[in-house]
N, C-alpha and C positions, 0 to 999 in steps of 0.2 A: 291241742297236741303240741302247737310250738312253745306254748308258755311252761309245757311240764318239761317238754325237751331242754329248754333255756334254764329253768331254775334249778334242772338238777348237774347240767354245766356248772351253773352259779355257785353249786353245793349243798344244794336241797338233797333232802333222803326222804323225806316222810310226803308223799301223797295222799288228798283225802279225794275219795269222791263216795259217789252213789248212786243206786239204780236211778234214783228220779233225777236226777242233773242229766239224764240223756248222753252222755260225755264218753261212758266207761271206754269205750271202745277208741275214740281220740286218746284217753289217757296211753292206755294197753300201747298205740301207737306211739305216743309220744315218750315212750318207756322202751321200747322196740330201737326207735333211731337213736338215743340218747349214746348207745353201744355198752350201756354199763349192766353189771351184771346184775342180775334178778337178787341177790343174794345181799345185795349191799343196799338194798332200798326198803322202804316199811309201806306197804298198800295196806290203805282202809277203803273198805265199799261198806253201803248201809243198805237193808233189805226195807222197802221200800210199803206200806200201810196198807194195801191192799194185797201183799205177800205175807201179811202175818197169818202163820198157821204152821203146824208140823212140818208138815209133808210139803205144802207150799213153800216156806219160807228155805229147807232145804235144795229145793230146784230153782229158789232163787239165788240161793248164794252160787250154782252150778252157772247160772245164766250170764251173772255179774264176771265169773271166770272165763269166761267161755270169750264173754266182751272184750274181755281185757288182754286175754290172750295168756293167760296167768296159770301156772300149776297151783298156787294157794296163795291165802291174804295172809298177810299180818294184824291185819283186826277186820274185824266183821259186828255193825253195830246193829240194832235194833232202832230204827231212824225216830219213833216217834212214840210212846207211852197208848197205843190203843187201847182201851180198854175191854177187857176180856180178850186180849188176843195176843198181849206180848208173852205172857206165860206159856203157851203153848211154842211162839217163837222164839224162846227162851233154852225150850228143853230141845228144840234143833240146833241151834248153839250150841247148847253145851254137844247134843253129838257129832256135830260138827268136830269140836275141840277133840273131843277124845278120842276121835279117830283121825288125830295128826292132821285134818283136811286143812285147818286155822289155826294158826300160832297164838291167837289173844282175841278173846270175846266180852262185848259192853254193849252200851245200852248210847244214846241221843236223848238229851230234852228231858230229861228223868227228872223229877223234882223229888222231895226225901220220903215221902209217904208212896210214889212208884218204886223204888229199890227198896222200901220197908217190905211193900205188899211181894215183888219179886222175889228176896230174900228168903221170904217164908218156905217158899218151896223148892227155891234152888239148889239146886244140888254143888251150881260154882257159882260162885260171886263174882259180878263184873268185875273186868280188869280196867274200864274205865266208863267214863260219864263223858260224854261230849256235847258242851250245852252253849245259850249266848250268853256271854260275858266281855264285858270292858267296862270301863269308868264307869258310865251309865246303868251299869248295873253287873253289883257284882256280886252277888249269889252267896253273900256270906256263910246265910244257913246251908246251901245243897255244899258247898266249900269243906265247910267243917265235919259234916256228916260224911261224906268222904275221904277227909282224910285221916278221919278218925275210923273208917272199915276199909282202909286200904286201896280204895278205889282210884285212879287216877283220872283228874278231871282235864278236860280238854277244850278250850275256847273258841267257837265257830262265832263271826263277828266280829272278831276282839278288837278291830277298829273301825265300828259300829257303823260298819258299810262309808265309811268316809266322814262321818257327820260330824268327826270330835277333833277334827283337823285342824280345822280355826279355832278351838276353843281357850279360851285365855290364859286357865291356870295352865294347861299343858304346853300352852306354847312358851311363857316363860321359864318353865322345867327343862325344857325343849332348848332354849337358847343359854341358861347355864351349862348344859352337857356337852351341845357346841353337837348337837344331836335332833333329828328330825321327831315331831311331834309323833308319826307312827313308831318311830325306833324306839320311845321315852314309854308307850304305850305294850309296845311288844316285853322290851325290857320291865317293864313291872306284873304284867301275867310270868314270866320265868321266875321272879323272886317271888311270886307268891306260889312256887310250886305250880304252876299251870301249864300245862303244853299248849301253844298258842299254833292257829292253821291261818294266817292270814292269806285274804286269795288277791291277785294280782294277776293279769295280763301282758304288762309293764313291765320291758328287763328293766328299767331305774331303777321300775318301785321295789321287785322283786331281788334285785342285789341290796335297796337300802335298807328292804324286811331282813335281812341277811344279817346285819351291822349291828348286831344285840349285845356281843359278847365281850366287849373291850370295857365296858363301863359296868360302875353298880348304882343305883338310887340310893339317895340317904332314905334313913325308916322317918325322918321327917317330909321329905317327898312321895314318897309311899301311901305315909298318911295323905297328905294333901290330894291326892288322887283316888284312895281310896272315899274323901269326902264328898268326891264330885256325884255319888251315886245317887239316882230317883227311881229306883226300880226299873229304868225303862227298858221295855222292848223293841228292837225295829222288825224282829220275827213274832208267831205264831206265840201264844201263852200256851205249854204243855197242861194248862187246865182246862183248856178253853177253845179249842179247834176242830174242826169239822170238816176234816182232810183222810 
């Protein structure tokens, strides 16, 4: 509650959360005391892998409201690729959307052959992908498939839970911009077209996640960080979980 209240002090707009982070209802509060208005802010919640279904997956986006203390989201994602089951929480989405209830509907964790297979029967294309991405891995292929059908992709991770803090090429990236190793990291998902959700507890950290927008990366820096990737994951592989 006090970290959402603080960062959106700090000039945060966009909130993520989800049913399974247990939270919604700290958020809703933390959104309550901030005094600012509902209108000026962008809420995401995700319907959570045991709510995938028509009927379900609609009473869950009601419940996620209800937590949060919310008239409507501004996005509402599909948390995790189930198989045989995102399809059906697909078309609640979309009615969702078309009955004004959610302003923008996407998908979590999508890899290109899950929005190929969703695509088939969709009647609307996601409006975004929300997957892990940073240095350590950066999604080239789901990247380009994206934004070559308009999808907007969106970074959960992006500073790979801490791990890429110390690491060497970015910390002398880091000290030529005269800019912290998270800022040089945040700043290069924005120039790659990314919307990046760093999470933080920390007013520091939380004002220095802030601190993106006065500098650019050269595309020779860019590069150098784009090499740093090994595919790794520190979450769940969307091929491969049993959640």
């Amino acid at each position: 509650m006090n970290a959402v209240k603080t960062a959106i002090e700090h000039g945060y707009r966009s909130i993520d959360t989800a049913a399974i982070y247990d939270d919604e209802e700290g958020v809703g509060q933390g959104i309550k005391e901030s005094g600012f208005s509902r209108e000026d802010l962008f809420v995401t919640s995700k319907a959570w892998n045991a709510d995938l279904g028509y009927e379900s997956t609609l009473a869950a986006y009601q419940t996620s409201l209800d937590k949060l203390g919310l008239d409507y989201l501004d996005l509402y994602l599909i948390h995790w690729p189930v198989a045989g089951k995102y399809k059906e929480a697909w078309r609640a989405l979309e009615t969702l959307y078309e009955e004004g209830r959610v302003r923008a509907i996407g998908v979590s964790n999508f890899q290109v052959h899950h929005l190929e297979d969703l695509m088939k029967d969709a009647e609307i294309k996601p409006m975004v992908n929300q997957v892990e991405y940073h240095p350590r891995l950066t999604q080239k292929e789901v990247q380009a498939f994206c934004r070559e059908q308009g999808i907007q992709l969106e970074a959960w991770s992006p500073l790979m839970q801490g791990q890429l803090i110390d690491n060497e090429v970015l910390a002398g990236i880091a000290v030529k911009y005269n800019k912290s190793v998270a800022q040089i990291i945040l700043r290069w998902d924005l120039q790659n077209g990314v919307v990046t959700i760093p999470k933080s507890t920390k007013e520091h950290r939380i004002i220095d996640n802030s601190q993106v927008f006065d500098f650019d990366l050269s595309q020779e820096d860019m590069q150098l960080i784009d090499n740093l990737n090994q595919n790794h994951r520190v979450g769940p592989d969307p091929d491969n979980f049993e959640f």
